[in-house]
FIPATI-998165 format. One record per atom (N, C-alpha, C, O): atom name; x, y, z; residue number from 1. Coordinates in steps of 0.001 Angstrom, whole numbers, plus 500000, padded with zeros to 6 digits. Example, Ala and Ser with C-alpha at 12.3 -4.5 7.8 and 13.67 -1.06 7.14 Angstrom:
! FIPATI-998165
ATOM   at       xx       yy       zz     i
ATOM    N   513190   494310   507800     1
ATOM   CA   512300   495500   507800     1
ATOM    C   513200   496700   507800     1
ATOM    O   514236   496681   508465     1
ATOM    N   512850   497750   507080     2
ATOM   CA   513670   498940   507140     2
ATOM    C   512900   500030   507870     2
ATOM    O   513409   501138   508039     2
//
This chain:
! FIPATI-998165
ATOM   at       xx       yy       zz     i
ATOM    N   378308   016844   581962     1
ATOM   CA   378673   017915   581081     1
ATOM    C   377537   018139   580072     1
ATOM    O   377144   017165   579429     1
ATOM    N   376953   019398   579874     2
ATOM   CA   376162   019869   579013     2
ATOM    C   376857   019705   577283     2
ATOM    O   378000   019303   577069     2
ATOM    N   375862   020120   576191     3
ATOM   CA   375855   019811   575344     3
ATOM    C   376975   020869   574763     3
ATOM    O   377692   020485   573839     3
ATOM    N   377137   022231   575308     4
ATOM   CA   377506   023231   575124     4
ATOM    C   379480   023027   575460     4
ATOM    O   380368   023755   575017     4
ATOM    N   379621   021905   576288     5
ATOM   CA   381336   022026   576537     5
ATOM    C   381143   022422   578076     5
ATOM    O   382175   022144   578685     5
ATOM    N   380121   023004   578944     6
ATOM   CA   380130   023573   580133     6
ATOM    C   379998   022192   581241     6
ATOM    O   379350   021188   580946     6
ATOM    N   380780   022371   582621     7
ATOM   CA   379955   021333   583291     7
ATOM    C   378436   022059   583988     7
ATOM    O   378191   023252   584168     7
ATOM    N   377566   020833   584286     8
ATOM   CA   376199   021306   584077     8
ATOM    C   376342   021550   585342     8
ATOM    O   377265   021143   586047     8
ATOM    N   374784   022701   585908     9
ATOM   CA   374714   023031   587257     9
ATOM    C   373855   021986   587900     9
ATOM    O   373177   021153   587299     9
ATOM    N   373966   022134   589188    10
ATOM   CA   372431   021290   589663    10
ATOM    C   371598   022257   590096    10
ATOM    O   372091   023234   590661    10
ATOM    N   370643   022193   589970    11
ATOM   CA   369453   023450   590210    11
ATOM    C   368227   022596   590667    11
ATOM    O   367950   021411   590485    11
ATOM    N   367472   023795   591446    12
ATOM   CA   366377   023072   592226    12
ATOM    C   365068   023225   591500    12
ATOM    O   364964   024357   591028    12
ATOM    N   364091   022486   591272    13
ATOM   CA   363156   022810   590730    13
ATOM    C   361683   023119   591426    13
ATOM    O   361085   022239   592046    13
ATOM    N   361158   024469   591259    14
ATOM   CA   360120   024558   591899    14
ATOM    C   358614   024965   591717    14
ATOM    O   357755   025529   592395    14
ATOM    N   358745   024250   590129    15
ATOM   CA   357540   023707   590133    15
ATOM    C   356429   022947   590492    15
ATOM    O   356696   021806   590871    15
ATOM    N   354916   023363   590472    16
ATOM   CA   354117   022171   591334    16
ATOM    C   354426   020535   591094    16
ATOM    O   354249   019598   591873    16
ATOM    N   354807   020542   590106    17
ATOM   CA   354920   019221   589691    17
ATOM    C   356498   018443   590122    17
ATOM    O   356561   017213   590137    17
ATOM    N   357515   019154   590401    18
ATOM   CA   358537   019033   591091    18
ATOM    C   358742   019522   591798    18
ATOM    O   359887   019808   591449    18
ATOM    N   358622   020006   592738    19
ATOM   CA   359170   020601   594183    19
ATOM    C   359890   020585   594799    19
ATOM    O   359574   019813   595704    19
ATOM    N   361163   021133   595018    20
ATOM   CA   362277   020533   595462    20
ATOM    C   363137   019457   595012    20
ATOM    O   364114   019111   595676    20
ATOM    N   362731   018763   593616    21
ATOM   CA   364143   018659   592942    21
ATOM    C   364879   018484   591943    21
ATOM    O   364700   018701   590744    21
ATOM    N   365680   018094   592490    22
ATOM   CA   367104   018738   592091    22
ATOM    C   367605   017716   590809    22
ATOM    O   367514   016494   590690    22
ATOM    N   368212   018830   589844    23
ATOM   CA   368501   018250   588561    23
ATOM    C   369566   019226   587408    23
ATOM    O   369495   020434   587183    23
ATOM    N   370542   018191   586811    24
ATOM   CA   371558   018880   586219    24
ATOM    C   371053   019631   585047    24
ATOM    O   370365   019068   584196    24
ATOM    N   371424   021098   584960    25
ATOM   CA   370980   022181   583859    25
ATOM    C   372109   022548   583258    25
ATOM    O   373216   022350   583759    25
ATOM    N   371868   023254   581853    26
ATOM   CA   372852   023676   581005    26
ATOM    C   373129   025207   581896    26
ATOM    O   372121   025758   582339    26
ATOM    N   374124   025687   582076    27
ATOM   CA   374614   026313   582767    27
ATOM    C   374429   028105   582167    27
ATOM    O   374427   029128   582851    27
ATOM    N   374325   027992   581051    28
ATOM   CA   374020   029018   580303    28
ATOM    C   372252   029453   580467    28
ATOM    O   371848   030603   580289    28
ATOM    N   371383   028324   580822    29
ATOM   CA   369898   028199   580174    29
ATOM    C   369755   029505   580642    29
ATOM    O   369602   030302   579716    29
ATOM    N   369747   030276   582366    30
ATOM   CA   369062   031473   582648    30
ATOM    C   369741   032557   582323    30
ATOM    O   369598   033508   583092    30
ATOM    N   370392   032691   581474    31
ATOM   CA   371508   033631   580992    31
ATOM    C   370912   034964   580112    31
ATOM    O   370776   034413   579020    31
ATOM    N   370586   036005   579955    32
ATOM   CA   370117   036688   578952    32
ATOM    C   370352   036535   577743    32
ATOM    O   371186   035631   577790    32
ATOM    N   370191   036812   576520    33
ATOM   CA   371173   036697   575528    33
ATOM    C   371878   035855   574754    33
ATOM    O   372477   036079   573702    33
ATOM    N   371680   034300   575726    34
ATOM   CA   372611   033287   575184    34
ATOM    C   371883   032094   574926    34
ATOM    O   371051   031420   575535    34
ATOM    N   372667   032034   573441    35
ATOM   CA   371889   030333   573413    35
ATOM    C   372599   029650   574096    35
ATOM    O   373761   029972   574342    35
ATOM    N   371909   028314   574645    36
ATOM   CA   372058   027490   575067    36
ATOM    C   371734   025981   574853    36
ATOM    O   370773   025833   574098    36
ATOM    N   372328   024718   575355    37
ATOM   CA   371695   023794   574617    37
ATOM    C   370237   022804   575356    37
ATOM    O   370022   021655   574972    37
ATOM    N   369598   023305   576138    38
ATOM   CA   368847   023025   577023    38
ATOM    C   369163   021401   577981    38
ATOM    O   368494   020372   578081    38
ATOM    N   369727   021580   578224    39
ATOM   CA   370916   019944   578696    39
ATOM    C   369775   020174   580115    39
ATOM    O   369629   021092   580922    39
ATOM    N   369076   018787   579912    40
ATOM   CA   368118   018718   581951    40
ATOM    C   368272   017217   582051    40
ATOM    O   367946   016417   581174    40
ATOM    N   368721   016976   583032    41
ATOM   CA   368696   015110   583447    41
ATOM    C   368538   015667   585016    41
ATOM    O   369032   016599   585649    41
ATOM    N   367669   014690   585278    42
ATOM   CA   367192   014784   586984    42
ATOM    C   368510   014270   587505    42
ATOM    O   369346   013566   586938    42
ATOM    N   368500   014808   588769    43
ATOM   CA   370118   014336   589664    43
ATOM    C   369572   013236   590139    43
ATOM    O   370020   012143   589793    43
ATOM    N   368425   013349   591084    44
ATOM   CA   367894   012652   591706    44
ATOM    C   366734   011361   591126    44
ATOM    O   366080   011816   590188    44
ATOM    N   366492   010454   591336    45
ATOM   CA   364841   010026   590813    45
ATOM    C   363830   009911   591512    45
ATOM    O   362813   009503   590951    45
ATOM    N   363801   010109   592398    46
ATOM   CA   362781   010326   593794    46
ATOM    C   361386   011584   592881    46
ATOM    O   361449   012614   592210    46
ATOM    N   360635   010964   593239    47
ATOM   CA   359830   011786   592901    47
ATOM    C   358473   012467   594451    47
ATOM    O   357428   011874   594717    47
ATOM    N   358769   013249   594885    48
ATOM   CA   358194   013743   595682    48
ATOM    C   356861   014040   595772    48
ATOM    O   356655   015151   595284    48
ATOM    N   355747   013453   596240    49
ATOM   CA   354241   012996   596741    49
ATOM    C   353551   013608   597839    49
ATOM    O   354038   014198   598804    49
ATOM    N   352643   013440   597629    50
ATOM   CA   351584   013287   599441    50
ATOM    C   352031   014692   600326    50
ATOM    O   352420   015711   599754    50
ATOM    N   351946   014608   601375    51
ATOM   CA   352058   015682   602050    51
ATOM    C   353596   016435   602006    51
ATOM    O   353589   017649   601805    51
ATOM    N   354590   015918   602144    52
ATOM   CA   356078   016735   601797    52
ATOM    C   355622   017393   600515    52
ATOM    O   355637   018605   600732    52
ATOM    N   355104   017077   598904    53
ATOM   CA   355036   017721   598275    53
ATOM    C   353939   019154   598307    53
ATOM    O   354110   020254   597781    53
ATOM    N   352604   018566   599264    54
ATOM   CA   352075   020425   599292    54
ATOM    C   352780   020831   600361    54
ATOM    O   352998   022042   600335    54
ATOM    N   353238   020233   601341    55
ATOM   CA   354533   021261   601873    55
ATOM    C   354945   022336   601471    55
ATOM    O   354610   023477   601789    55
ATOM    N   355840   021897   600612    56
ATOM   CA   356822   022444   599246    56
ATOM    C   356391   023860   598697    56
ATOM    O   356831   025007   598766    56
ATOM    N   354971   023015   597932    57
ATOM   CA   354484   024282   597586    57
ATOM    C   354272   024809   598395    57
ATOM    O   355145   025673   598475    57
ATOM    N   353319   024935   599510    58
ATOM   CA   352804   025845   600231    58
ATOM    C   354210   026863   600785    58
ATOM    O   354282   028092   600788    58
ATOM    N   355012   026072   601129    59
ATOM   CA   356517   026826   601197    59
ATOM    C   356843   027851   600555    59
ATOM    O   356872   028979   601045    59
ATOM    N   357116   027573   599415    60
ATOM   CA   357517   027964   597845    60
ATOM    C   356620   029464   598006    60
ATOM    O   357146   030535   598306    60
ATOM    N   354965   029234   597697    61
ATOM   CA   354245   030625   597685    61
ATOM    C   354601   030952   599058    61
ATOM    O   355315   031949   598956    61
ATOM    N   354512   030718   600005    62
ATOM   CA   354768   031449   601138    62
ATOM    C   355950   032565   601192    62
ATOM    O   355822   033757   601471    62
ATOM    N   357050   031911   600875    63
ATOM   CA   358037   032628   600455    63
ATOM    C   358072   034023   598853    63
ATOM    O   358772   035025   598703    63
ATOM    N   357167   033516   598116    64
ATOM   CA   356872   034204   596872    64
ATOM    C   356368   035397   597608    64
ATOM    O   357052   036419   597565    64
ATOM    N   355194   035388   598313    65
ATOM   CA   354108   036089   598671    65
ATOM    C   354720   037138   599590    65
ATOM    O   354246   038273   599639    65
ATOM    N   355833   036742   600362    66
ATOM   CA   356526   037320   601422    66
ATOM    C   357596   038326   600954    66
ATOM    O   357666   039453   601445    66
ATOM    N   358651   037766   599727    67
ATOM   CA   359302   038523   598597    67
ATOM    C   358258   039723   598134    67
ATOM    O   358697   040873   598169    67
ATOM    N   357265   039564   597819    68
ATOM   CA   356613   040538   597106    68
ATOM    C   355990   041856   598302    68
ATOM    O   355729   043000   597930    68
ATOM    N   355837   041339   599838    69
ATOM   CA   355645   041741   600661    69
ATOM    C   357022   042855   601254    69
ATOM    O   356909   044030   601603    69
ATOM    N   357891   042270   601223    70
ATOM   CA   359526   043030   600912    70
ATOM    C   359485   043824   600154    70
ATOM    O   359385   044979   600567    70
ATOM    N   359547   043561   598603    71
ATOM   CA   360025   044293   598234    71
ATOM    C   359101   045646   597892    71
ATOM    O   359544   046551   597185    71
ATOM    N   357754   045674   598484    72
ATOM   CA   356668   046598   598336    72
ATOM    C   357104   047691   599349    72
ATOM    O   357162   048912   599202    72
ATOM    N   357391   046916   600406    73
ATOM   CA   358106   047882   601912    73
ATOM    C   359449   048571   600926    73
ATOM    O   359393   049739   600544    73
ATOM    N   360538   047728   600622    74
ATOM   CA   361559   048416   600233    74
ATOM    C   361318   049643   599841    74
ATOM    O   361859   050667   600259    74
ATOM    N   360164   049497   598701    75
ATOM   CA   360232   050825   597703    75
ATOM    C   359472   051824   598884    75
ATOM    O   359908   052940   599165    75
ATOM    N   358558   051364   599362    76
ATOM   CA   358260   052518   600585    76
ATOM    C   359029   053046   601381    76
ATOM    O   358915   054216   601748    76
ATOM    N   359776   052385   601697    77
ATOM   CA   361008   052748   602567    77
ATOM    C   361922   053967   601937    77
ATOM    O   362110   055005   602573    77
ATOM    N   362513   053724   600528    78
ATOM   CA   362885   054216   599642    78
ATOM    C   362441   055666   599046    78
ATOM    O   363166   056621   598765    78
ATOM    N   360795   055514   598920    79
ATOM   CA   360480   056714   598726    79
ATOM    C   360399   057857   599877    79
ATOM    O   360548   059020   599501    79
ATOM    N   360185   057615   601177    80
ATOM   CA   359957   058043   602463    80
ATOM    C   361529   058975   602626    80
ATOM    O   361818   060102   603027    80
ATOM    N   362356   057710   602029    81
ATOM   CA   363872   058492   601911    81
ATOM    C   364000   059189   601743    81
ATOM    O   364423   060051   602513    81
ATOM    N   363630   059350   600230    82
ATOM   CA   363909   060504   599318    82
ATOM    C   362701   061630   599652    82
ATOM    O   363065   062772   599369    82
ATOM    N   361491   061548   600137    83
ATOM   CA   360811   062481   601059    83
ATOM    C   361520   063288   601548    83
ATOM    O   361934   064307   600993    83
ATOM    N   361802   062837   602926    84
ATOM   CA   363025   063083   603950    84
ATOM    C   363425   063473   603474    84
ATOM    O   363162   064611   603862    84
ATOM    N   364346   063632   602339    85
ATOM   CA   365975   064232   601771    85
ATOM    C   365500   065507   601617    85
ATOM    O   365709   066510   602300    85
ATOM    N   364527   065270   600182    86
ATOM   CA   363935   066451   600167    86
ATOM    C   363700   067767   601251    86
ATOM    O   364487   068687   601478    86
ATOM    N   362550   067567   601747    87
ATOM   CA   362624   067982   603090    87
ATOM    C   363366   068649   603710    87
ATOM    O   363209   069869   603657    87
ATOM    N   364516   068046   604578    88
ATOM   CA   365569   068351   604809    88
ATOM    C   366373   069439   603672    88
ATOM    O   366696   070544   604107    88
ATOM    N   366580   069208   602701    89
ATOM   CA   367151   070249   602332    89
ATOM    C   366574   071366   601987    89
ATOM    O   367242   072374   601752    89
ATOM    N   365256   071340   601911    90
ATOM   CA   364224   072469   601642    90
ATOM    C   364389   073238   602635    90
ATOM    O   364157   074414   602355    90
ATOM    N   364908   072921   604405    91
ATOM   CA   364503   073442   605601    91
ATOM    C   365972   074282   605401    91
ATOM    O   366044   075508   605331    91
ATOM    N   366992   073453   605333    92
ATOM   CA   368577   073811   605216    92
ATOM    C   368555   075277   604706    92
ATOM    O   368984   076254   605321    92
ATOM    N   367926   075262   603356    93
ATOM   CA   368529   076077   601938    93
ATOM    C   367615   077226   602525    93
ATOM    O   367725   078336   602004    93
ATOM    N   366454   077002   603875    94
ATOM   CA   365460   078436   603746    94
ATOM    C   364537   078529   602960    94
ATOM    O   364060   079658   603074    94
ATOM    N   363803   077711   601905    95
ATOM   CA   363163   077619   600872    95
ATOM    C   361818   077984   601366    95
ATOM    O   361113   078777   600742    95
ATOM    N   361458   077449   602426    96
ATOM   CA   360475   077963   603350    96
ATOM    C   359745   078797   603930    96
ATOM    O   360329   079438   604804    96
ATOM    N   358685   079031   603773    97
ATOM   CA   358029   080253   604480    97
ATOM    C   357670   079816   606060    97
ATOM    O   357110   078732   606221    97
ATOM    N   357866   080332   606786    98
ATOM   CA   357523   079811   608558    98
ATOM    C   356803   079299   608546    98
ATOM    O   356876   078316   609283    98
ATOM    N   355577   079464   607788    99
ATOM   CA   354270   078585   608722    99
ATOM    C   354155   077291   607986    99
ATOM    O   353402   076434   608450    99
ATOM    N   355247   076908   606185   100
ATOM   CA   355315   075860   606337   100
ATOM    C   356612   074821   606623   100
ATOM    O   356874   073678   606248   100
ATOM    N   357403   075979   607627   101
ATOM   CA   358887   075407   607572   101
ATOM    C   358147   074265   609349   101
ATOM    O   358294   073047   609456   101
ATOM    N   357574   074999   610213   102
ATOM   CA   356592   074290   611348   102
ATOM    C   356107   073143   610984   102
ATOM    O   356150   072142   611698   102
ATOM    N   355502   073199   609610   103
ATOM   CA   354987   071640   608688   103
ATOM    C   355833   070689   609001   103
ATOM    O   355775   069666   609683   103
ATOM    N   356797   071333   608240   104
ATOM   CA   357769   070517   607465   104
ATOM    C   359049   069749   608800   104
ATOM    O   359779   068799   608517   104
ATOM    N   359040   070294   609894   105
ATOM   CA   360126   070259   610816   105
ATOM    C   359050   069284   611637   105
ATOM    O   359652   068457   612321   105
ATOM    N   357850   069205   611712   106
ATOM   CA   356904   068375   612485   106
ATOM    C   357136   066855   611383   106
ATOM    O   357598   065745   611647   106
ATOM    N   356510   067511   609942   107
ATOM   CA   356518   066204   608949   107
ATOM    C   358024   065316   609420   107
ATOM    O   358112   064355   610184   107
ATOM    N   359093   066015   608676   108
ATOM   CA   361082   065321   608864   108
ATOM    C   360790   064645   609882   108
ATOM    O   360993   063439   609742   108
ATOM    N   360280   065053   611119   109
ATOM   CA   360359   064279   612456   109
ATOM    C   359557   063095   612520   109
ATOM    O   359806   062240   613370   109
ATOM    N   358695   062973   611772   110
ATOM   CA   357611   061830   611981   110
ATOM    C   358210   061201   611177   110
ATOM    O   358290   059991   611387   110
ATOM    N   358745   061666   610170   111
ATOM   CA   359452   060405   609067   111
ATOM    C   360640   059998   609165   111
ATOM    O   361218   059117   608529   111
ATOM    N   361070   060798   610145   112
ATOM   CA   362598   060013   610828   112
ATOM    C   361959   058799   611745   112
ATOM    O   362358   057648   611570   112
ATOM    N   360860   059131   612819   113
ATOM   CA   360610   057933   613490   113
ATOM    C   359730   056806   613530   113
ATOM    O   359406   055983   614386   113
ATOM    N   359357   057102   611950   114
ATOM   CA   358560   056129   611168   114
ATOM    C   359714   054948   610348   114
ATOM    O   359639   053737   610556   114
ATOM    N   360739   055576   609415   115
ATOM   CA   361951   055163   609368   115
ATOM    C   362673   054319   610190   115
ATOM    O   362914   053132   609971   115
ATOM    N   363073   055105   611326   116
ATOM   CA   363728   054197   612835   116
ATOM    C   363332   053154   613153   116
ATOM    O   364212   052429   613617   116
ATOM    N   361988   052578   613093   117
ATOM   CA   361476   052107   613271   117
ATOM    C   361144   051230   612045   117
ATOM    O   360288   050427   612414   117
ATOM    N   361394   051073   610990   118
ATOM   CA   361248   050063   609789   118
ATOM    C   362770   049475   609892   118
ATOM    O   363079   048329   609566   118
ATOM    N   363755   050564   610454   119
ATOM   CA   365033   049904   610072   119
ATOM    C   365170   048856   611048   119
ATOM    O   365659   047745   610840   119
ATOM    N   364642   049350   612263   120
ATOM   CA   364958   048113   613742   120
ATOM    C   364499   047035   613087   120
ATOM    O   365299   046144   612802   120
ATOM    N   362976   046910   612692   121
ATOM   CA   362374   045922   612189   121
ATOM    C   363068   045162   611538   121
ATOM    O   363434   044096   612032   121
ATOM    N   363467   045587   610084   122
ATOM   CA   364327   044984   609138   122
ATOM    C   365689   044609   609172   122
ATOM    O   366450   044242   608277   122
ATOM    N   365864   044797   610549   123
ATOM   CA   367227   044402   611194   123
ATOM    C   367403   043199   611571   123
ATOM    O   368470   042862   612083   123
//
């Protein structure tokens, strides 16, 4: 039990210097807004070394590097959307003059199967 009245969490730690572990936290600490009483006692005492520990890390950024790789696609994905939407309703409403409604009905199509094709992926 933390200092606060809460029971404490166990949380993983993934810092270079700990890597993988695991140790009781005040339950409040990542909370916005809230104090807390900073309550940390290792669960474990193992202290992790030698090759399992650059493991870890190398893990750890791998995964960082890959998140940031996501969520760069997401927003591309996202904007391509709202492209598309656009688009599409520009063609709908007539907004168009012919020679760039031809654009625009060539463009929608490439970005539908540019799309189709991120979603299989991300499937």
């Amino acid at each position: 039990m933390c200092r606060c009245g809460l029971s404490a969490k166990i949380v993983t730690s993934w810092t270079d210097n700990n890597p993988g572990r695991k140790f009781f936290g005040c339950r409040l600490f990542k909370k916005r807004r809230t104090d807390h009483c900073n309550y940390f006692e290792w669960f474990d005492e193992g202290v992790v070394d030698g090759w399992p520990k650059e493991a870890l890390i190398q893990a750890r950024d791998e995964i960082i590097e890959k998140d940031k790789v996501i969520n760069q696609l997401t927003t591309q994905l996202m904007e391509l959307c709202l492209e598309l939407e656009k688009h599409e309703v520009e063609i709908s409403s007539g907004s168009e003059d012919e020679n760039n409604s031809v654009e625009s009905d060539h463009k929608v199509g490439w970005m539908k199967k540019i799309l189709g094709k991120m979603s299989i992926s991300n499937a």
